[in-house]
N, CA, C and O atoms as a Tinker XYZ file with bonds, in Angstrom:
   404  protein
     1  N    -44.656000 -165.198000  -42.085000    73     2
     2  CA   -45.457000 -165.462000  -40.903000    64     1     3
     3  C    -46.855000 -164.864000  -41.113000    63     2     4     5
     4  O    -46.821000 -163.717000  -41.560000    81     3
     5  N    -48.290000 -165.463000  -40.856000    73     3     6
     6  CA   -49.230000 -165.533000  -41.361000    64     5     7
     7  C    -49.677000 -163.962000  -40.333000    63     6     8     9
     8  O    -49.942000 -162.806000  -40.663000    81     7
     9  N    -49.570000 -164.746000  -38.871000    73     7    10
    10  CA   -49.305000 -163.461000  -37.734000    64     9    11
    11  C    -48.400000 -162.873000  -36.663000    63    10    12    13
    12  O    -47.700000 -163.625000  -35.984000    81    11
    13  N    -48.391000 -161.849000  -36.527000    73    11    14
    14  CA   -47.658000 -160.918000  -35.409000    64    13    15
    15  C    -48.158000 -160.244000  -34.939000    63    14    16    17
    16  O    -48.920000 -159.400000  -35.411000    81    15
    17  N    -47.790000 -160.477000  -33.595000    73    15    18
    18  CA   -47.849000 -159.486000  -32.324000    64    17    19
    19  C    -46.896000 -158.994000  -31.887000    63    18    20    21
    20  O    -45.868000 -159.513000  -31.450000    81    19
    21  N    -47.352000 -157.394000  -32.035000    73    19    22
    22  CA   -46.460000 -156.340000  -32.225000    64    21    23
    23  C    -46.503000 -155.843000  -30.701000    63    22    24    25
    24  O    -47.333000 -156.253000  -29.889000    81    23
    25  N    -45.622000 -155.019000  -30.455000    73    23    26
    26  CA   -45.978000 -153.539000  -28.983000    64    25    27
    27  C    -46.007000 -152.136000  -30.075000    63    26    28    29
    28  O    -45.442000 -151.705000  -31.079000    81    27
    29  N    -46.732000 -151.904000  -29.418000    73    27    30
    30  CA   -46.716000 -149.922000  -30.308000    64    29    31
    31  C    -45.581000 -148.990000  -29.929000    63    30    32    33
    32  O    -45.194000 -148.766000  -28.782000    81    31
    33  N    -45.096000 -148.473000  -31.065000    73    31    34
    34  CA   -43.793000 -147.713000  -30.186000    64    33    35
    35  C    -43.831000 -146.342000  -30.326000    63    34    36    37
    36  O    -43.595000 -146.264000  -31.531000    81    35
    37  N    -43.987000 -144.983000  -29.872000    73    35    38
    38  CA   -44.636000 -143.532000  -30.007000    64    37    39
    39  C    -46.143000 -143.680000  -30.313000    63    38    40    41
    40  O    -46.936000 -144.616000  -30.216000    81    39
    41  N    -46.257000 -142.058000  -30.827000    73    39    42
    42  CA   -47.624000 -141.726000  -30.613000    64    41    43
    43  C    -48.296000 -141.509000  -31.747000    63    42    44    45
    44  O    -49.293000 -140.794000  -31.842000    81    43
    45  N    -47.639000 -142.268000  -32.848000    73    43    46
    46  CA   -48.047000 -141.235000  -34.499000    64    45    47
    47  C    -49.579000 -141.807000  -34.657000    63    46    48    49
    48  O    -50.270000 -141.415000  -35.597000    81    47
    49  N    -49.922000 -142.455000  -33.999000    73    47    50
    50  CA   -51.603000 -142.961000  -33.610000    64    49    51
    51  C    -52.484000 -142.850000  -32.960000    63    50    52    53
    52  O    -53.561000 -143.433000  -33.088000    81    51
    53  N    -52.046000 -141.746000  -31.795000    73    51    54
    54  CA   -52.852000 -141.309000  -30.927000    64    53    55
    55  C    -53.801000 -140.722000  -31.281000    63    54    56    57
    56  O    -53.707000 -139.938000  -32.225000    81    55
    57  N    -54.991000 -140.928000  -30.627000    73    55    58
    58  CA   -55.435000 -141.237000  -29.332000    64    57    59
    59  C    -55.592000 -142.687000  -29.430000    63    58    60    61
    60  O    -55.261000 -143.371000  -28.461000    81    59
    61  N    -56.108000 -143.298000  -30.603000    73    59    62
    62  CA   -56.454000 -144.829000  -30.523000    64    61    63
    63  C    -54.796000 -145.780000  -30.383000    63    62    64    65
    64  O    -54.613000 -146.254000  -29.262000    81    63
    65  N    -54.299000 -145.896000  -30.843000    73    63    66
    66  CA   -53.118000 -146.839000  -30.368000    64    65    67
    67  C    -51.842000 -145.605000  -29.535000    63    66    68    69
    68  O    -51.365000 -144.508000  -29.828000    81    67
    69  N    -51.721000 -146.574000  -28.419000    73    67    70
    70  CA   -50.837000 -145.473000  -27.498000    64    69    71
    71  C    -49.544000 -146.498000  -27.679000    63    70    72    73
    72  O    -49.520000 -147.619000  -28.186000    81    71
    73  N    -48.589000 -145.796000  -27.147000    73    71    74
    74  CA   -47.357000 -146.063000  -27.296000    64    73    75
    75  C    -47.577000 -147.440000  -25.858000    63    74    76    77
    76  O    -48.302000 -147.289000  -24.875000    81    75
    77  N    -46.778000 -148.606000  -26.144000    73    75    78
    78  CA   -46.929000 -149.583000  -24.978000    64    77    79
    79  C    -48.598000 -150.880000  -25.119000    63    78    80    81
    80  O    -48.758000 -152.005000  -24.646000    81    79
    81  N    -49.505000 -150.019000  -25.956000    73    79    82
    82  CA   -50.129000 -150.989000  -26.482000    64    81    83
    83  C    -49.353000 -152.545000  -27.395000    63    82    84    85
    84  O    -48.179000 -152.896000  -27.508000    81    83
    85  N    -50.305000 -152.997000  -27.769000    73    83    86
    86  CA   -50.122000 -154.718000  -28.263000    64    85    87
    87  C    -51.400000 -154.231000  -29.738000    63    86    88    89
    88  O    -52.351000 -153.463000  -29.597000    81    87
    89  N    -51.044000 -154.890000  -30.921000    73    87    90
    90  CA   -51.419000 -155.260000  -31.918000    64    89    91
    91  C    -51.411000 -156.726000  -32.264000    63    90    92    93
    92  O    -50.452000 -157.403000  -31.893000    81    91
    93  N    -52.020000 -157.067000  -32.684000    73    91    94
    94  CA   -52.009000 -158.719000  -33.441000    64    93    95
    95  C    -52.073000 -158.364000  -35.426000    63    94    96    97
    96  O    -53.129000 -158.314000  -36.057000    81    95
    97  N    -51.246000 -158.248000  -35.787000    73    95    98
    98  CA   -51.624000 -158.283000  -37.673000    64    97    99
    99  C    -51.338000 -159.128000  -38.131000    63    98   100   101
   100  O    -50.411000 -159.796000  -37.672000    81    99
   101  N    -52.076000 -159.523000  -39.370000    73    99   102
   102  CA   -51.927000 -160.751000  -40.217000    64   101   103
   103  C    -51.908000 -160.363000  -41.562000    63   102   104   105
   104  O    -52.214000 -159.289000  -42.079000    81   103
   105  N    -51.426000 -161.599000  -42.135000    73   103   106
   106  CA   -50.675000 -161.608000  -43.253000    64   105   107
   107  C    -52.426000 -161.947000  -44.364000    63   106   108   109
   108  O    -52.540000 -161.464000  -45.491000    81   107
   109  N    -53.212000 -162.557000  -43.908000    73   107   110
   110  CA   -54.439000 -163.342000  -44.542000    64   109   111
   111  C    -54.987000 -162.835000  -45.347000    63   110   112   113
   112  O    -55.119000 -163.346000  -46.459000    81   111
   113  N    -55.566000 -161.439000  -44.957000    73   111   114
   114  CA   -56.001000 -160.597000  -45.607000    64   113   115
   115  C    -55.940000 -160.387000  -46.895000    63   114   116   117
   116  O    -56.789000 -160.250000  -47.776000    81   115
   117  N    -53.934000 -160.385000  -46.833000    73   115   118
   118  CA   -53.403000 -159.760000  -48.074000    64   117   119
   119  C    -53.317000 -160.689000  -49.202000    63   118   120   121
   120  O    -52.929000 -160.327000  -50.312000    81   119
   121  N    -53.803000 -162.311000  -48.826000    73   119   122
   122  CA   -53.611000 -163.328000  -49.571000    64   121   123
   123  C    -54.500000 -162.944000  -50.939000    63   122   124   125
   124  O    -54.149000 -163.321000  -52.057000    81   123
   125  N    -56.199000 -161.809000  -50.595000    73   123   126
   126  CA   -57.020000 -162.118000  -50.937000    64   125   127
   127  C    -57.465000 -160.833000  -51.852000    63   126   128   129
   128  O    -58.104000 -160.931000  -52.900000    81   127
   129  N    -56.893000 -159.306000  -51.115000    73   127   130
   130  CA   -57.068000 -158.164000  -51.618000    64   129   131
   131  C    -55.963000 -157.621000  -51.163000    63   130   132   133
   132  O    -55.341000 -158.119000  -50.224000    81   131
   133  N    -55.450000 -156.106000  -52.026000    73   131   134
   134  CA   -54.607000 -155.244000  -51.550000    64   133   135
   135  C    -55.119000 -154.371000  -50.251000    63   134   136   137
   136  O    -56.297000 -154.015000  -50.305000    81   135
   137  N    -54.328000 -153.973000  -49.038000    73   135   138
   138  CA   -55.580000 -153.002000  -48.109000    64   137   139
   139  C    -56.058000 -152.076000  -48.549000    63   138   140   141
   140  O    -55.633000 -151.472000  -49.533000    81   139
   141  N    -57.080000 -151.779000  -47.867000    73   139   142
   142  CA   -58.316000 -151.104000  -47.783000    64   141   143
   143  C    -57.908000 -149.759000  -47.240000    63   142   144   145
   144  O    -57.103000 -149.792000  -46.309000    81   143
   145  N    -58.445000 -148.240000  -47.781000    73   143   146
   146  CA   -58.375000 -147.319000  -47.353000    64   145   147
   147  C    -59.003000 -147.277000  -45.699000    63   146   148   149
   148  O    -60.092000 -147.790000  -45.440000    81   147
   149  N    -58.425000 -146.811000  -44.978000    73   147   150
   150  CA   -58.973000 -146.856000  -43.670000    64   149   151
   151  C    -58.578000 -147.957000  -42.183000    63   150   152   153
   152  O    -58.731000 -147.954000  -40.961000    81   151
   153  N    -58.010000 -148.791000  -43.237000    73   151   154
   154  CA   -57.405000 -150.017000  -42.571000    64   153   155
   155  C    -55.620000 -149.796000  -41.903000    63   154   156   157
   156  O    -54.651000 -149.457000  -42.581000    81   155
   157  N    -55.628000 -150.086000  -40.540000    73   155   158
   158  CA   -54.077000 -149.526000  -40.338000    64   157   159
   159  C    -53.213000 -150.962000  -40.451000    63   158   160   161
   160  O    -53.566000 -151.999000  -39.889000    81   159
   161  N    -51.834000 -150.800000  -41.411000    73   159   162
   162  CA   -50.884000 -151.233000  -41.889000    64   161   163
   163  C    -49.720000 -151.553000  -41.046000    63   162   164   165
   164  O    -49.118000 -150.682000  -40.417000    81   163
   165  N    -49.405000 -152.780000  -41.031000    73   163   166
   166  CA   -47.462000 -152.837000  -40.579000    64   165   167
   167  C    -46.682000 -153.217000  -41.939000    63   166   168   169
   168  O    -46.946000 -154.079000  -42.777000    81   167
   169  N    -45.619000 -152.265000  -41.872000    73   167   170
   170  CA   -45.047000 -152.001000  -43.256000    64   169   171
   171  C    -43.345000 -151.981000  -42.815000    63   170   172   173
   172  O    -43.001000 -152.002000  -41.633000    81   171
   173  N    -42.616000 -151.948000  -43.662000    73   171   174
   174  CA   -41.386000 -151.897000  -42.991000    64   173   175
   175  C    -40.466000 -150.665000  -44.809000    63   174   176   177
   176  O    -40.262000 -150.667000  -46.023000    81   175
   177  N    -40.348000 -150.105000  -43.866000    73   175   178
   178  CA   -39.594000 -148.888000  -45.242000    64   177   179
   179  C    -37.898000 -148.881000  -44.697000    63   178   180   181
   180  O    -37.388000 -148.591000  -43.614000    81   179
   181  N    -37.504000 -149.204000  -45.608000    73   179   182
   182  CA   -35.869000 -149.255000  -45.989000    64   181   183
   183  C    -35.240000 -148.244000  -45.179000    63   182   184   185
   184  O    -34.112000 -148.523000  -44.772000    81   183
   185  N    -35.994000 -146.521000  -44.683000    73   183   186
   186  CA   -35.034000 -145.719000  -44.088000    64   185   187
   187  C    -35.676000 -145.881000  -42.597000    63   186   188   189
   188  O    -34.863000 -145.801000  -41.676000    81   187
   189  N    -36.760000 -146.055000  -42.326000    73   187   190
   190  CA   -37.283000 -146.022000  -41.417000    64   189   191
   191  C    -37.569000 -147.344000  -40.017000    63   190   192   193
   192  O    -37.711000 -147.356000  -38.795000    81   191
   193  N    -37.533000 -148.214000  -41.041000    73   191   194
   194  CA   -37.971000 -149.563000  -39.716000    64   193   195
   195  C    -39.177000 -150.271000  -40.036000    63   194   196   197
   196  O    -39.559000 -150.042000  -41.184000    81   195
   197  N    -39.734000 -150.883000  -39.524000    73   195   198
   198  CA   -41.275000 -151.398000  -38.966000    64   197   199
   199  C    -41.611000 -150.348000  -38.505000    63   198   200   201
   200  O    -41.044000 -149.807000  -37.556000    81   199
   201  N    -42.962000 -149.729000  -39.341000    73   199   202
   202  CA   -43.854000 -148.863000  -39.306000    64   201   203
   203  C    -45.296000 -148.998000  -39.311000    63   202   204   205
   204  O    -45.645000 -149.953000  -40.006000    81   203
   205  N    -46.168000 -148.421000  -38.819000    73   203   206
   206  CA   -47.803000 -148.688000  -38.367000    64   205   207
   207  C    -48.120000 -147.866000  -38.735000    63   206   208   209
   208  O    -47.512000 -146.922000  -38.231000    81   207
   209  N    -49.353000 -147.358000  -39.951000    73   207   210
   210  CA   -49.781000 -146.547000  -40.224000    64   209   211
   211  C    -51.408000 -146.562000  -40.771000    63   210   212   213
   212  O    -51.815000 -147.715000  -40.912000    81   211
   213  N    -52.402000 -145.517000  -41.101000    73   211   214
   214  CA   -53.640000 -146.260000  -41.177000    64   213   215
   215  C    -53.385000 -145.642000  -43.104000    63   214   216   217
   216  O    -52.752000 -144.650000  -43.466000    81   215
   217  N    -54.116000 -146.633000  -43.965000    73   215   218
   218  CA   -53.962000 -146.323000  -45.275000    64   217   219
   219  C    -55.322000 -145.118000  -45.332000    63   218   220   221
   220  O    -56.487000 -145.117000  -44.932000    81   219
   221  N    -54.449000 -144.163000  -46.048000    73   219   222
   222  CA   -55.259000 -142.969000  -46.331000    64   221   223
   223  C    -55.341000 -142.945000  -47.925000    63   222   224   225
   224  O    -56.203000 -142.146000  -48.290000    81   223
   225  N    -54.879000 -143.405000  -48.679000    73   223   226
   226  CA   -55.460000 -143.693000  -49.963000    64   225   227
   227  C    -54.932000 -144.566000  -50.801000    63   226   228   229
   228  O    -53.724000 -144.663000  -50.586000    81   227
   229  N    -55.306000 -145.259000  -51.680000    73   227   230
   230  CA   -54.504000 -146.425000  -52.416000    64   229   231
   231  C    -54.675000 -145.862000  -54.096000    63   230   232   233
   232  O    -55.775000 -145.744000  -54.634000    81   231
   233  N    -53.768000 -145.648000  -54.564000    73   231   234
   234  CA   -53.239000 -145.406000  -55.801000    64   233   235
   235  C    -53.281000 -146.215000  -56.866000    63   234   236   237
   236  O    -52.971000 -147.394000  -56.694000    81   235
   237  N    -53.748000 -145.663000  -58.436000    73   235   238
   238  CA   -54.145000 -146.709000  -59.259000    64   237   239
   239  C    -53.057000 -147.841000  -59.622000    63   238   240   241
   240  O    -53.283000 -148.866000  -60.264000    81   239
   241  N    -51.604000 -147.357000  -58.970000    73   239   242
   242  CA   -50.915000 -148.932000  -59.543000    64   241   243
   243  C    -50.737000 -149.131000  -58.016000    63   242   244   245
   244  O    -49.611000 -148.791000  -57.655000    81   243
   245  N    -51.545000 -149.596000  -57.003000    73   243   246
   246  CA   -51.439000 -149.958000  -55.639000    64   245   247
   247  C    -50.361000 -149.697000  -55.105000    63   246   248   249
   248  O    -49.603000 -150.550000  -54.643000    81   247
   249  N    -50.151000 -148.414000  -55.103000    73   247   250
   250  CA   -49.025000 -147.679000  -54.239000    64   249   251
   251  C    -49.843000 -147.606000  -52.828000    63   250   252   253
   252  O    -51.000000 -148.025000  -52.812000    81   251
   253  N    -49.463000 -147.267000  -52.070000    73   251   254
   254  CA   -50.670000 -146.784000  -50.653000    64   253   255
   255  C    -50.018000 -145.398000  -50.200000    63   254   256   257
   256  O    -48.836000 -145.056000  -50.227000    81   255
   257  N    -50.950000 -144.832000  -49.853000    73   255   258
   258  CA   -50.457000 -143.344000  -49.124000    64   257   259
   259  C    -50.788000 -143.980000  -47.726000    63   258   260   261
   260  O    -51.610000 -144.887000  -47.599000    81   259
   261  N    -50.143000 -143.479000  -46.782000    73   259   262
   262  CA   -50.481000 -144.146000  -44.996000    64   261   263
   263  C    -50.161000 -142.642000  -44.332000    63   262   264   265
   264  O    -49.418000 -141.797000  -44.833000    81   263
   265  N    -50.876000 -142.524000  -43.133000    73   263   266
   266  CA   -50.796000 -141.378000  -42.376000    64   265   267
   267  C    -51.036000 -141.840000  -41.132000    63   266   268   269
   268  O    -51.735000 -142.774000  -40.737000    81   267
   269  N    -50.283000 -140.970000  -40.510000    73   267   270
   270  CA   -50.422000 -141.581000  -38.733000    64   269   271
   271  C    -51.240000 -140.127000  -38.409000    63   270   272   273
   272  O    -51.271000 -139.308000  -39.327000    81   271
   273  N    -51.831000 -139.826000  -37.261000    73   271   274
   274  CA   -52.820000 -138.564000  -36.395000    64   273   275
   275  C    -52.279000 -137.872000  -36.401000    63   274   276   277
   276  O    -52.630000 -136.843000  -36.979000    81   275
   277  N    -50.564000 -137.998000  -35.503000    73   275   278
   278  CA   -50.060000 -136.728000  -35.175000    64   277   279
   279  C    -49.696000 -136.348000  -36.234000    63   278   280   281
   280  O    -49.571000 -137.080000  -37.215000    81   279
   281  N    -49.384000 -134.697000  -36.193000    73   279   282
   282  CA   -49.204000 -133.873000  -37.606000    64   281   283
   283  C    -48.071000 -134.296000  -37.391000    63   282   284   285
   284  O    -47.740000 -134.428000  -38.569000    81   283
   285  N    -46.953000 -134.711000  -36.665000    73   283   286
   286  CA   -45.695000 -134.780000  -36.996000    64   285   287
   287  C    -45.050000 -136.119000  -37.254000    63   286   288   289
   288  O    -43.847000 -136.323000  -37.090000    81   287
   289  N    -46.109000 -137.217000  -37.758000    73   287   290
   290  CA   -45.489000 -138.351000  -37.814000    64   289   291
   291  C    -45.069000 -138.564000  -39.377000    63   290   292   293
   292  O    -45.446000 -137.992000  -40.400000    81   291
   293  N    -44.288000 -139.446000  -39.185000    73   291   294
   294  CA   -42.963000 -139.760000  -40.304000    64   293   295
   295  C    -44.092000 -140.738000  -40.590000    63   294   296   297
   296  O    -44.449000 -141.683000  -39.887000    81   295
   297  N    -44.868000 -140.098000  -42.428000    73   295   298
   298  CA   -45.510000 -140.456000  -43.002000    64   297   299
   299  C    -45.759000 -140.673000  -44.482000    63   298   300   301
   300  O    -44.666000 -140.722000  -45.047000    81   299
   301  N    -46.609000 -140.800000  -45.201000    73   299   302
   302  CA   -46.412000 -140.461000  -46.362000    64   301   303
   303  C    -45.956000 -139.161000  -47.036000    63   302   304   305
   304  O    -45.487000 -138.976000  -48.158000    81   303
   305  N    -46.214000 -138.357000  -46.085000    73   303   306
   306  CA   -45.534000 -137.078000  -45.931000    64   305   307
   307  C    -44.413000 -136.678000  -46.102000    63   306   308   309
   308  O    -43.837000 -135.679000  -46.532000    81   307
   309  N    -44.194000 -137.647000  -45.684000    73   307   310
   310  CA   -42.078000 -137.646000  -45.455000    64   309   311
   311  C    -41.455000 -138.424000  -46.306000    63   310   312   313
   312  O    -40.432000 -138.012000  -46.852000    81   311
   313  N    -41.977000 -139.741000  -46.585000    73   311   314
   314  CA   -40.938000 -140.423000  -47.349000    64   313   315
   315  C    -41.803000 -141.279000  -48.616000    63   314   316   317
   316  O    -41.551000 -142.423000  -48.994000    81   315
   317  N    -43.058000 -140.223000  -49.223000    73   315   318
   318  CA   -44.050000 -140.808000  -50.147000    64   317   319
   319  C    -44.642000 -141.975000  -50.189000    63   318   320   321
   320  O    -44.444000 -142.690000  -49.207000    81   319
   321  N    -45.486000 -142.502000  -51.248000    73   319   322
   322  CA   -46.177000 -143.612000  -51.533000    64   321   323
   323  C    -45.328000 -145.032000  -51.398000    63   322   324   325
   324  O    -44.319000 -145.356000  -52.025000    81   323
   325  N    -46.144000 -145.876000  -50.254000    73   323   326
   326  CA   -45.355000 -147.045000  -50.293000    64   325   327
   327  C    -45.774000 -148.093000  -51.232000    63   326   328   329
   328  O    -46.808000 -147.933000  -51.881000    81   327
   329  N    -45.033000 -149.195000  -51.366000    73   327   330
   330  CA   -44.990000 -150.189000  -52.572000    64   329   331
   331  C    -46.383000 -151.179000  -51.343000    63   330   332   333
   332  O    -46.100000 -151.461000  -50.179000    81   331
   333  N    -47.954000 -151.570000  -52.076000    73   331   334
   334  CA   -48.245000 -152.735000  -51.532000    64   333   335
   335  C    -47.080000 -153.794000  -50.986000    63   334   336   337
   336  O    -47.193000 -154.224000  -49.838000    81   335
   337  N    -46.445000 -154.030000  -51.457000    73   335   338
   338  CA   -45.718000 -155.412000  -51.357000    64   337   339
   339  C    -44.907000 -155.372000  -50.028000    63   338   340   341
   340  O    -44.285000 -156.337000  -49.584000    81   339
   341  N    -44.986000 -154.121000  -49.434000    73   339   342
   342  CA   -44.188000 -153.803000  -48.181000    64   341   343
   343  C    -44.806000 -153.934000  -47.052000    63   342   344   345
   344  O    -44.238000 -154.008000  -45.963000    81   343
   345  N    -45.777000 -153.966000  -47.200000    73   343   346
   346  CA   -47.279000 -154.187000  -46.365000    64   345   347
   347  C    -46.891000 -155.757000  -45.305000    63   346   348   349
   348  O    -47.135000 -156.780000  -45.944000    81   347
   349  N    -46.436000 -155.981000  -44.084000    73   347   350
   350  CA   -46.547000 -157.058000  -43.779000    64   349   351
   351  C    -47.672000 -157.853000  -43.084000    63   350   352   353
   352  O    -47.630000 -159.049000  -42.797000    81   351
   353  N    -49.076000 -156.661000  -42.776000    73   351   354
   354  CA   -49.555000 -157.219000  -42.574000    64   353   355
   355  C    -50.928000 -156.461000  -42.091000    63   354   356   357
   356  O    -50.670000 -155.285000  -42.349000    81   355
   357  N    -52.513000 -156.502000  -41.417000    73   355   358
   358  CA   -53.265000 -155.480000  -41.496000    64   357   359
   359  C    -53.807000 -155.833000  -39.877000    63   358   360   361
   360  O    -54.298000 -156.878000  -39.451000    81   359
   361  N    -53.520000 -154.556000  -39.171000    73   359   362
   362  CA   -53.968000 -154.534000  -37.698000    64   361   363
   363  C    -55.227000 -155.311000  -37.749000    63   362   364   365
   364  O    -56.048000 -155.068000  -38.634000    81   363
   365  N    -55.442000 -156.257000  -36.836000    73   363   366
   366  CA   -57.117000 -157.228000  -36.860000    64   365   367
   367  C    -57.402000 -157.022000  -35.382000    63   366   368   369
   368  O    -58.572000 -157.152000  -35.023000    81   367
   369  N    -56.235000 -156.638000  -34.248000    73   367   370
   370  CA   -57.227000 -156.703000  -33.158000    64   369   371
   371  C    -55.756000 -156.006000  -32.301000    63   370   372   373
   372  O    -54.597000 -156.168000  -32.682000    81   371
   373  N    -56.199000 -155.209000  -31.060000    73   371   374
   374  CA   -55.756000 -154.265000  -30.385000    64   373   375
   375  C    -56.285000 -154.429000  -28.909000    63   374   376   377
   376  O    -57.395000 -154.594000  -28.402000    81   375
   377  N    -55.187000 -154.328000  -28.517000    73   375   378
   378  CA   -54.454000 -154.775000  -26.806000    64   377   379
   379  C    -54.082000 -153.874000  -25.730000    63   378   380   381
   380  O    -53.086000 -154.010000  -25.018000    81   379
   381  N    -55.389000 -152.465000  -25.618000    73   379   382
   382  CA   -54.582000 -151.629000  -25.200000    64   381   383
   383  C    -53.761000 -152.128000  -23.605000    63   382   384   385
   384  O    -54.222000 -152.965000  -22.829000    81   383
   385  N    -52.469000 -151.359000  -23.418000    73   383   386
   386  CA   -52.021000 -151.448000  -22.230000    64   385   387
   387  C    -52.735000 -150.920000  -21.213000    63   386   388   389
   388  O    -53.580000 -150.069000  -21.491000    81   387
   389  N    -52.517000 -151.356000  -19.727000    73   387   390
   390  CA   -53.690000 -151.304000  -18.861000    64   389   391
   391  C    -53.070000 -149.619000  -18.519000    63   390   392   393
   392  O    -51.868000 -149.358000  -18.470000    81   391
   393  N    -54.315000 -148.478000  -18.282000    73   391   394
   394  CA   -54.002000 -146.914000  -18.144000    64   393   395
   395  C    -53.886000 -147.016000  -16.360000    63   394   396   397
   396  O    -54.475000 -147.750000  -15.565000    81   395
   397  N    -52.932000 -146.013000  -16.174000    73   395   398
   398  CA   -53.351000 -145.893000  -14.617000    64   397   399
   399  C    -54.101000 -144.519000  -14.205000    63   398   400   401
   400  O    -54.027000 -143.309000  -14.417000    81   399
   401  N    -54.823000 -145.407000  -13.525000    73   399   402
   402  CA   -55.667000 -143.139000  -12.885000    64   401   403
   403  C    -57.040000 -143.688000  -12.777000    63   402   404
   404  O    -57.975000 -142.953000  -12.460000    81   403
């Protein structure tokens, strides 16, 4: 699927993506280059699930390191360098949910 629209689920992105937000990612990108340091990722890791993370560095055989804000998110930290190829797709546009107050 070229795109998806996701909901955000916790906070490993806060302050910019909150939990209950909307993402749109696409696949297009990846037709053309591997991502970009700085660019946030939907990835899906074997222990973990569908995961959102922003790429914090890309490795000379295109491994990606990804890190979420909070210090405690289940990151490259936790379960190392992911494979490009896991990559499903690169956040292009963001939906926050409406805040009340």
């Amino acid at each position: 699927m070229i795109l998806k629209f996701l909901r955000v689920r916790g906070a490993s992105l806060a302050p910019l993506f909150q939990d209950g937000d909307f993402v749109l990612a696409s696949r297009l990108p990846l037709w053309f280059r591997p991502p970009r340091v700085g660019e946030v990722v939907v990835f899906s890791h074997p222990a973990y699930g569908r995961l959102m993370k922003r790429v914090a560095q890309v490795l000379p055989d295109r491994r990606l390191i990804v890190r979420g804000t909070d210090i405690d998110s289940v990151d490259s930290r936790t379960f190392g360098a992911i494979e490009a190829r896991q990559v499903e797709g690169v956040v292009i546009a963001h939906i926050p949910r409406p805040r009340s107050g």
